[in-house]
Steps between C-alpha positions, in 0.01 A plus 500: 500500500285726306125545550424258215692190650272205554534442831387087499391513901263791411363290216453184704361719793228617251401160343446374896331800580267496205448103556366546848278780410359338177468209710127526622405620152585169388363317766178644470460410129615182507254430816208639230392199351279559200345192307139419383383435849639834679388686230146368464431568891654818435243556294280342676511697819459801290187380279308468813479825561331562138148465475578352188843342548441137479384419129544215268747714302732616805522153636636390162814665553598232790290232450443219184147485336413125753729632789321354836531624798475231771484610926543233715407224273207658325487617220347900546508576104611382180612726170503883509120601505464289802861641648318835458158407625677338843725827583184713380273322754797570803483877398205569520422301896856612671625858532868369487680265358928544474723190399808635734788501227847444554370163585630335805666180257479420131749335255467333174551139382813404339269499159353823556152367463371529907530837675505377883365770746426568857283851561254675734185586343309784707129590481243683656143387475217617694685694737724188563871488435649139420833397366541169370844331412538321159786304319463323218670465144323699174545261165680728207418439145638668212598788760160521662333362767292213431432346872494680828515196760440678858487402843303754712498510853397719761813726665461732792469886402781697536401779779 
């Protein structure tokens, strides 16, 4: 057999042994979900730390001109100069605030038009640390978000 023989064994030897190590590669991508919601509170979580991160022009990106963004019922603001003015106002009285991403659940309607989540959001505001569990579905329209419809309750924080 000369040194150029293909030698099938060694082939199929190599194709397992590259499976298993591309295997976590994989994994890990396909566990990265990225739609309008996981990118906007990537975003999000970054903004915050810019003085001037959260402007009617940034939230544009994620959200449509009358999105509304409704917390346990109420509705906290309505269209993007108010989206702007809300997270503005939680800047400026907390010294923290992180939406914990990969979120513990989310999954999409069969339609495509409700993101379903369940997060951790974690703040810090006068020297207090909270955490606060939320699920909740965010409304997509024409591939942004044009409802976020949370439930926010107080969670223990993580030590």
């Amino acid at each position: 057999m000369s040194a150029f023989s293909i030698n099938h064994r060694s082939i199929a030897a190599g194709a397992c042994l590259l499976l298993v190590l591309l295997t976590p590669v994989f994994a890990a991508a396909a566990a990265v979900r990225h739609d309008v919601l996981v990118d906007m509170f990537v975003w999000w979580n970054a903004a915050y730390k810019q003085k001037d991160g959260f402007t009617e022009a940034a939230f544009s990106k994620y959200f449509t001109d009358d999105a509304i963004l409704r917390v346990n019922g109420s509705d906290r603001s309505k269209g993007l100069k108010d989206l702007a003015a809300h997270f503005r106002t939680i800047q400026a009285r907390s010294e923290s605030v992180e939406i914990e991403l990969p979120f513990i659940d989310e999954f999409a309607s069969a339609s495509g038009d409700r993101i379903f989540t369940h997060h951790f959001v974690k703040a810090r505001e006068k020297g207090q640390d909270s955490r606060e569990r939320v699920m909740g579905y965010a409304a997509i329209r024409d591939g942004k978000i044009s409802l976020i419809n949370f439930v926010s309750v107080p969670d223990s924080v993580a030590k």
